[in-house]
C-alpha positions in Angstrom: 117.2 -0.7 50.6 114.3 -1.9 53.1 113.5 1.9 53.4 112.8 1.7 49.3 110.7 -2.1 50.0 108.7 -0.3 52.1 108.2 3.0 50.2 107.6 1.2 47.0 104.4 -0.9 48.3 102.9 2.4 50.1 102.9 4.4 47.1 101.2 2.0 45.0 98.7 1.5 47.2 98.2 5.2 47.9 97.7 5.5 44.2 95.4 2.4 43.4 93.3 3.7 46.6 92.9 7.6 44.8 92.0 6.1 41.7 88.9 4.8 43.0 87.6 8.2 44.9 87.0 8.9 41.5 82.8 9.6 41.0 81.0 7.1 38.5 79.6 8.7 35.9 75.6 8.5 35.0 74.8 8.3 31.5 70.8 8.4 30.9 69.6 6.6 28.2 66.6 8.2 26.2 63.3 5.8 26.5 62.4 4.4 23.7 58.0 4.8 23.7 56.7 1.0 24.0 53.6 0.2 21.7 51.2 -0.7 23.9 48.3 -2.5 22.3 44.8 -1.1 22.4 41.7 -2.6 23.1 40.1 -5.6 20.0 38.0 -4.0 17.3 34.9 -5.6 16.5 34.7 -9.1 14.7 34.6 -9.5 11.0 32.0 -11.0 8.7 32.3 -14.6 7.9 34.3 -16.0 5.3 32.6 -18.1 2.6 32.4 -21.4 2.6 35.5 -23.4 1.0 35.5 -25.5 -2.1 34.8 -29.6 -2.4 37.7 -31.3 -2.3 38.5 -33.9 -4.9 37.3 -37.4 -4.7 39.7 -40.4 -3.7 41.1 -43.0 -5.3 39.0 -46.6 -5.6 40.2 -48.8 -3.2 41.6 -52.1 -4.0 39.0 -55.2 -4.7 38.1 -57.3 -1.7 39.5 -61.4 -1.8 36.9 -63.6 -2.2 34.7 -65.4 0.6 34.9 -69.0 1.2 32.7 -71.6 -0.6 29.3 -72.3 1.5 28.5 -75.6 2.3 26.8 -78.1 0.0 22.7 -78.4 0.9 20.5 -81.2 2.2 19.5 -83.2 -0.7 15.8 -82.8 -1.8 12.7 -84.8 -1.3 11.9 -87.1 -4.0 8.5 -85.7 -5.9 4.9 -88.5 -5.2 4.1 -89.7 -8.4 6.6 -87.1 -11.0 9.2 -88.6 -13.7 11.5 -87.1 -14.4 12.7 -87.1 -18.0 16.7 -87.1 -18.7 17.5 -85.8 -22.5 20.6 -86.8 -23.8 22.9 -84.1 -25.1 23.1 -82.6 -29.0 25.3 -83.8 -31.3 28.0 -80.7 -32.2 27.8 -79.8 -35.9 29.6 -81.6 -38.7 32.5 -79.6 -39.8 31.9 -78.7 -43.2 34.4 -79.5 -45.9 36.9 -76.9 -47.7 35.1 -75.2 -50.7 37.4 -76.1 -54.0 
């Protein structure tokens, strides 16, 4: 029985061992051409010129500035009157026509 232990493990490894004598075969791939890119062409014209764009919205009204201060009074006029007329009377309502 150790004669077959012993056996057994030598085979395998004489076969595992001729297995890789084997050559590897080379498979060549075809090239595929690469597009190589040649040299710039010459420049365009220029485009023309774009349209306006539309005009905006309005913006929104401003908040109103702060009341200025009251002025010096005045100088009184040499020798001026000044002449105060009371107000007018508001019209008389009219009566209903019958």
């Amino acid at each position: 029985m150790n004669r077959s232990m012993l056996l057994m493990p030598a085979l395998l490894a004489a076969l595992a061992l001729s297995a890789c004598d084997k050559q590897p075969v080379v498979v060549n791939m075809p090239t595929t051409p690469v597009a190589v890119p040649g040299p710039a062409g010459p420049q365009g014209t220029t485009g023309s010129t774009g349209t306006t764009g539309a005009t905006g919205t309005t913006g929104v009204t401003g908040t109103t500035g702060a009341t200025g201060e009251v002025g010096k009074p005045g100088k009184p006029g040499e020798n001026s009157t000044v002449i105060v007329l009371p107000p007018e009377p508001a019209p008389a309502a009219s009566a209903p026509a019958h």
